[in-house]
N, C-alpha and C positions, 0 to 999 in steps of 0.2 A: 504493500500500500504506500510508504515512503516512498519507495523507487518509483511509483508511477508518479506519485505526487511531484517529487524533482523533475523527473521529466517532461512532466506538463511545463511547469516551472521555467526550465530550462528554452520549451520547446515556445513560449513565450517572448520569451525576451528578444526585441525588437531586433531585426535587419534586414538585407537585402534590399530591393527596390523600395522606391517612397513610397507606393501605396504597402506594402504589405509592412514596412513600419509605422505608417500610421494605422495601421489596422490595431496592430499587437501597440502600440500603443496606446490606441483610442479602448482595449480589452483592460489595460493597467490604470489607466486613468478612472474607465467604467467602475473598476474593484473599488479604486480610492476612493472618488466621488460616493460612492453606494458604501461604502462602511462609512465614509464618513460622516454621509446625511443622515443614517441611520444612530447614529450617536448620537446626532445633536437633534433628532427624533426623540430619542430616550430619555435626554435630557430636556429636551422643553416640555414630552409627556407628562413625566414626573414632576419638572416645577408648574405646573399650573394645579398640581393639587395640593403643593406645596404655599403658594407665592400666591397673592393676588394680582387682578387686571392692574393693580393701580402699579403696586411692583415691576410686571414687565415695563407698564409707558415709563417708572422712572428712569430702568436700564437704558429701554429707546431713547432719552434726552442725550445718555451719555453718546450711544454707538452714532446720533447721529450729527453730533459735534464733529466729531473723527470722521466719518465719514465725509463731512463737509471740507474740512480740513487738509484729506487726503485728495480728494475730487479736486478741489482748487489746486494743490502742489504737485498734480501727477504728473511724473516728470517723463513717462513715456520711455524710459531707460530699458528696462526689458524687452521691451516692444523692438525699439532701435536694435539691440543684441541681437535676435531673431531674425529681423529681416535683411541684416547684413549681412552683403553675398558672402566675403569668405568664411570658413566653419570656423578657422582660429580666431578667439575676440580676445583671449586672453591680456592681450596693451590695453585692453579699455576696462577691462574687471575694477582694478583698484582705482580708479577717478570714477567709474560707474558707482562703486561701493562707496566710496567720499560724498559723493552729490547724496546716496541715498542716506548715508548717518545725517548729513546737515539737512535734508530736509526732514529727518525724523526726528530732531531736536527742534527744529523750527515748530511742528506740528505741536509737539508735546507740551512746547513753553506758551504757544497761544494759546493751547485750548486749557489751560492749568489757570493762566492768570485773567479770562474771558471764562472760565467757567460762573462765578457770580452773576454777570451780563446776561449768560445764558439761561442761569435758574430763573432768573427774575422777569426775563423774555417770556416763559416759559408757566410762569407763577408757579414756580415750586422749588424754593430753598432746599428739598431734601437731595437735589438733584447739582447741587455743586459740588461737593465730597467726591461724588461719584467722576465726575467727568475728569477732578485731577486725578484722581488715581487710576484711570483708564487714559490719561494722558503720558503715561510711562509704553503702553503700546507703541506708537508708530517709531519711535527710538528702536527699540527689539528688534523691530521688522525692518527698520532700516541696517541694523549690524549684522544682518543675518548672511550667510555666505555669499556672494556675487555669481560665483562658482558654477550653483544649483540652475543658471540658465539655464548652460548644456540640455539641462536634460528635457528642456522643452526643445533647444533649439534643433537638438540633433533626434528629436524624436525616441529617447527612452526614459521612459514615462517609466518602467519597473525601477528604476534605481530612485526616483522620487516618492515610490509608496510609502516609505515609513518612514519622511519629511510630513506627508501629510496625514495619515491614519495614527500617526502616532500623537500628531497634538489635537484632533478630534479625539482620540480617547481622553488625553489628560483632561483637556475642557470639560468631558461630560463628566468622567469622575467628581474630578474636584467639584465641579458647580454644584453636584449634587450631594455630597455629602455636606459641601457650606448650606445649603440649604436646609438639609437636615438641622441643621446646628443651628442658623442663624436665623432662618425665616423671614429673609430680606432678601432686596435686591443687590444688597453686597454679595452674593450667593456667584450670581454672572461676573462683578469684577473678578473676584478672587478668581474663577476659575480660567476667563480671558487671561488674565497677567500670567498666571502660572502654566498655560498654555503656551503662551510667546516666550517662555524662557526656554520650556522644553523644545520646541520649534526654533530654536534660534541653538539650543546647542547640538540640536541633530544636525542641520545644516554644515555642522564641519563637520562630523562623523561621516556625512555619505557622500562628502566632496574634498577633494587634497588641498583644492587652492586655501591661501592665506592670507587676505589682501591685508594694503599697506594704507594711510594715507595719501592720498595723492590726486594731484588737482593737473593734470593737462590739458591744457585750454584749446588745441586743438581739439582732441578727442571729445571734451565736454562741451564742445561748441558743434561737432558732427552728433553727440548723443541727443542734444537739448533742441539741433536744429530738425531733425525726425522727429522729435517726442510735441514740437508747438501743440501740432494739431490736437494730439492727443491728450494736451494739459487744457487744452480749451475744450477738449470733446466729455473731459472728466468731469468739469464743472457743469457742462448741460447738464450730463449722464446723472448728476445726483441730485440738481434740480428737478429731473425726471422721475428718476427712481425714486428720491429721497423726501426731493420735494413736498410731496402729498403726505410722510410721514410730519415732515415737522409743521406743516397745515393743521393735519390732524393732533396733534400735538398742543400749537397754541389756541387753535383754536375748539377744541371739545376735551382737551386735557388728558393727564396721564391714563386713566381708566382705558378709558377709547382708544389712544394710542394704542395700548398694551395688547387688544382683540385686534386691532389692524394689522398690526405686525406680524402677530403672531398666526393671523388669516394669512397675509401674504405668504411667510416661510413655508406652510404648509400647503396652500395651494397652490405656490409656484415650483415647490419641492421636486417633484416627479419631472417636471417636463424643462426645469433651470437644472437639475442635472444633466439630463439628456443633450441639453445645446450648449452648458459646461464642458463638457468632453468634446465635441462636435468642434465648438471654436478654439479650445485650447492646444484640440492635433490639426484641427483646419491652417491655421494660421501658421505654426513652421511647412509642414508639407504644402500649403498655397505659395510660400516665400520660395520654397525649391522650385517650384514650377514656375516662377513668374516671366522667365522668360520662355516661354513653350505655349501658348493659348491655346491650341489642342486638348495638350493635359491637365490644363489648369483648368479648362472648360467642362470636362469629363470628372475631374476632382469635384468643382463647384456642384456640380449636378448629383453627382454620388454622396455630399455630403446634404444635401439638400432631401435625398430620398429617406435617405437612413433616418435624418432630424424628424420629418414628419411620420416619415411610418409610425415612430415610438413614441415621440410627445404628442402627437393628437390625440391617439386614445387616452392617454393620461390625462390629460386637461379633461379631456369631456366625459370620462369617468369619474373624474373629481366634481364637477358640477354635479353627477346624479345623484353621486353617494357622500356628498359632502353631507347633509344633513344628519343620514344613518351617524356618519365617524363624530360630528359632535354630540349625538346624544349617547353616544354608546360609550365615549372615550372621554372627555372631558367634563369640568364642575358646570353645574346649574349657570353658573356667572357668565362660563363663556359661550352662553345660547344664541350672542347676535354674532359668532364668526361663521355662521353654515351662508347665509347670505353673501358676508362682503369672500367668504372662499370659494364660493361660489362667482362671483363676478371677474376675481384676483384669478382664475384657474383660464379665464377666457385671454388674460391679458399673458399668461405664461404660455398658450398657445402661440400665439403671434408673437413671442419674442422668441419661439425656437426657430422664425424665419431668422428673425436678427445674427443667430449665432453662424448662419452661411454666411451673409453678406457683408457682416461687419469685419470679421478677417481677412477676408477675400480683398475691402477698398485699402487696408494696414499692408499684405502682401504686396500690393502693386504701388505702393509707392502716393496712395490715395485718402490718409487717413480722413483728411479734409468733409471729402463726401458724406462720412456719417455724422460728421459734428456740423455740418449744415442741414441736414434731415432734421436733428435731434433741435438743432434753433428752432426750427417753424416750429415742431412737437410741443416744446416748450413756448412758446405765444400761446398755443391755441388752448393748454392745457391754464397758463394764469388767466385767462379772462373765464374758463369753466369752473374753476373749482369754486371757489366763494358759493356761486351760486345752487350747485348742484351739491355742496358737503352742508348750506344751511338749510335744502328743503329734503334731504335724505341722508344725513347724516353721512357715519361713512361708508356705505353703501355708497350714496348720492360719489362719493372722492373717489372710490374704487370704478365708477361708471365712467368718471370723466378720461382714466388712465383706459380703459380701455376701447372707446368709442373713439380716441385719439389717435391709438393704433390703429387702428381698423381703419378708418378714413382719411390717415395721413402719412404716418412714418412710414409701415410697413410696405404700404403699395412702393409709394416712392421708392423706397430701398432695395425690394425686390426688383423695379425697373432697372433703378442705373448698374445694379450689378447683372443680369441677364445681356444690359448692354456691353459693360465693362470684359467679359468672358465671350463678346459677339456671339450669343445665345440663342436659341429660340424659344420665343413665348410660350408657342404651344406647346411645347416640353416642357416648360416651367412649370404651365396651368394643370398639365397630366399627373405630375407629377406632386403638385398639392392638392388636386382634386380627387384623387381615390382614395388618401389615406382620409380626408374629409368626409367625403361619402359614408367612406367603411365607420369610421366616430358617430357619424350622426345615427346612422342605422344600429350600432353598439348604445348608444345614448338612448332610442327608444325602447330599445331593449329590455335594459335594468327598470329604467322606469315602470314598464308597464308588469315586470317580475314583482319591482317592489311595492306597486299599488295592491295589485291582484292577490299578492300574500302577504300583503303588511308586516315588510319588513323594513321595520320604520326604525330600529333600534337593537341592540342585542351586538355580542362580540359573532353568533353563530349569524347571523342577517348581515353585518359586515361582511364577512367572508364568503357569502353565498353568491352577495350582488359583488364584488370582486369577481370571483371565479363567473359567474354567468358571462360579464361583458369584455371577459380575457377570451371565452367560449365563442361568444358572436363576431368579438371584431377580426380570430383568428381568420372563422368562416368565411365573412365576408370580404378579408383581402383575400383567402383562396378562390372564392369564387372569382374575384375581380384580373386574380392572375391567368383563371381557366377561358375565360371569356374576353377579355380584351388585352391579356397579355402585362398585365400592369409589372413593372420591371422589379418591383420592393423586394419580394419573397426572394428572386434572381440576386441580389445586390446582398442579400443578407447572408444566403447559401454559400456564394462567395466570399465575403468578410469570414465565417464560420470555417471556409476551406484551409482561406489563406490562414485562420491564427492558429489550426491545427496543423497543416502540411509537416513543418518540421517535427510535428510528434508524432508523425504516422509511421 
């Protein structure tokens, strides 16, 4: 049993052609990602019967200080590593590592002494304690090895597994035995901070480099002149994402926040991993292709199939059975998140278009494109929200994020990257339109299982309406392959070929 286990193991780990390393990568990433959402599954589980609503929104004042703070200084460093044609970067590691300690001191020291501003922004003094001491994060993650690119850049994703699976364990332990103990929202600090220490000394364990201080002004003048786009596309990007959190925040207060939040993770959960792995092996193997438009176009299109096959039904499985999983799983308290995770589930649909195209305009040299999408996105979303969060609350916030997608970013996006790859539409529209189809006919599915046998509630009525609409949507993309040939099941067969061949 060992020995087959090694050489599964073995018969994984990333090479050969681009596609078959991003395959076996996008297989390692898949593990990481999926244990490690499932941690922080266990852990938000368990503190919500722990902690109350009002707890989590005062956590969310802190994460979204930092988050605001990181969005505005995102210096696009990574990014530049990545898409830079030669494999050796190693001259730019230690000025890349420099720029990121000074900018994770800068982060730490505004949001430590702008924390008071913030409680009071915010009407709630419990919440400045918090944000300095979660202000010691972006420091951590700035000293963290340089190193650890590689293994985005060259595509192996196995030697970053226990960089990341290993501080989504530490987080979920810790938070939750502070919890235990504490019954607050110091529960999340402590476990964040003791999470980035552990994450910060793995990263020299499963890399050699050692960087230095060091500031080359050429090199940081090529890292900073790639990354513009992408420090301006950060600050949309969390007025987007983030924006609506700290809406909801000053304006219906911690409580509220705390079911929003904790709606989105969970609603976005299944289908923000799926386009997680999608953009994270999309984007080095797009960067090797960018001069090939054949293969880049064939890449684009592949990772595009793979994205919806799997996140559609998730999204729109999450809307049927979103109501079953909060009464069956969660306290009386958080009875209004089956609604906004219900509307949040529509909006992680449409951003698993994002996770093709937005690597795709970074690969070629384009970051631009998305952070001019994400502008308009952002107009049409401040003159909605007011209106739509004070006559439905936040439901009314979670509608305007996603009626904004639908009618704006996403089309756009999808345009100029079908263009960008010199495309065809109708290929595009084939290939978002079945696994569609198959969602919606999987979505009346469950429903009409769970009207007809009221399974409205229960751990066994969870599981049954899971299993039913894994049953239907299976059917209905086989059908959709036996009759019109739809490519997905082909495209999967194949990923599955290639990430076993060496173990055969």
């Amino acid at each position: 049993m060992l020995s087959r286990l090694k050489q599964l193991v073995v018969g994984l780990i990333p090479g050969g052609s681009v596609g078959e390393q991003a395959v076996k990568s996008g297989i390692w990433a898949s593990l990481a990602n999926g244990l490690g959402r499932a941690l922080q599954f266990l852990k938000l589980g368990v503190l919500t019967w722990l902690l109350s609503t009002t707890e989590f929104g005062l956590v969310g004042f802190a994460l979204l200080t930092l988050a605001a703070l990181r969005r505005v200084s995102k210096l696009g460093i990574e990014e530049a590593l990545i898409e830079h044609h030669e494999d050796n970067v190693d001259p730019y590691l230690d000025t890349a590592w420099t720029l990121r300690v000074l900018r994770g001191l800068a982060i730490g020291l505004v949001a430590f002494l702008t924390a008071p501003l913030i409680a009071d922004f915010f009407g709630n003094p419990r919440a400045e304690p918090l944000i300095q001491a979660m202000a010691v994060l972006p420091l951590l993650k700035g000293l963290e090895n340089p190193g650890i690119v590689y293994f985005r850049k060259n595509l192996t994703f196995h030697r970053e597994f226990l960089y990341r699976v290993g501080k989504a364990a530490t987080i979920a332990v810790v938070s939750i035995v502070a919890a235990l103990v504490l019954r607050s929202a110091w529960a999340f600090v402590i476990g964040d901070i003791v999470g980035g220490v552990v994450a910060l000394i793995i990263s020299y364990v499963i890399h050699e480099h050692r960087p230095r201080p060091s500031l080359n002004r050429g090199r940081a003048s090529e890292l900073l002149g790639y990354g513009k786009w992408i420090t301006a596309s950060g600050l949309l990007v969390f007025l987007i994402n983030e924006g609506d959190d700290a809406f909801v925040g000053w304006f219906l207060g911690a409580s509220a926040l705390g079911i929003y939040q904790f709606s989105y993770r969970f609603s976005n959960a299944p289908a923000t991993e799926i386009t997680h792995v999608v953009s994270s092996v999309a984007f080095p193997a797009y960067s090797k292709l960018q001069d090939d438009i054949e293969r880049l176009r064939s890449a684009f299109y592949q990772a595009l199939t793979l994205t919806t096959v799997l996140s559609f039904p998730t999204a729109v499985g999450i809307v049927v059975i979103a109501p079953t999983f909060v009464a069956t799983f969660l306290p009386p308290e958080w009875a209004d998140a089956a609604l906004v995770m219900q509307v949040l589930a529509l909006w992680g649909l449409l951003r698993s278009l994002g996770a093709t195209t937005g690597p795709l305009f970074q690969a070629v040299g384009r970051p631009d494109y998305a952070t001019k999408i994400q502008f308009g996105k952002l107009l049409l979303i401040a003159a909605l929200i007011y209106p739509a969060t004070e006559a439905y609350g936040i439901a009314g916030t979670a509608a305007v994020i996603v009626i904004n997608s639908v009618l704006f970013s996403e089309p756009i996006a999808s345009y100029v990257a079908v263009r960008t790859v010199n495309g065809s539409f109708k290929r595009f529209f084939r290939i978002v339109g079945f696994p569609a189809i198959a969602s919606i006919i999987m979505g009346f599915g469950v429903v009409t299982v769970r009207e007809s046998l009221s399974l409205h509630d229960g751990i066994l009525a969870f599981a049954a309406l899971v299993i039913v609409g894994v049953v239907i949507y299976t059917a209905a993309v086989a059908l959709q392959e036996l009759i019109f040939g739809y490519e997905a099941p082909a495209v999967i067969r194949s990923v599955v070929a290639t990430a076993s061949s060496s173990d055969a």
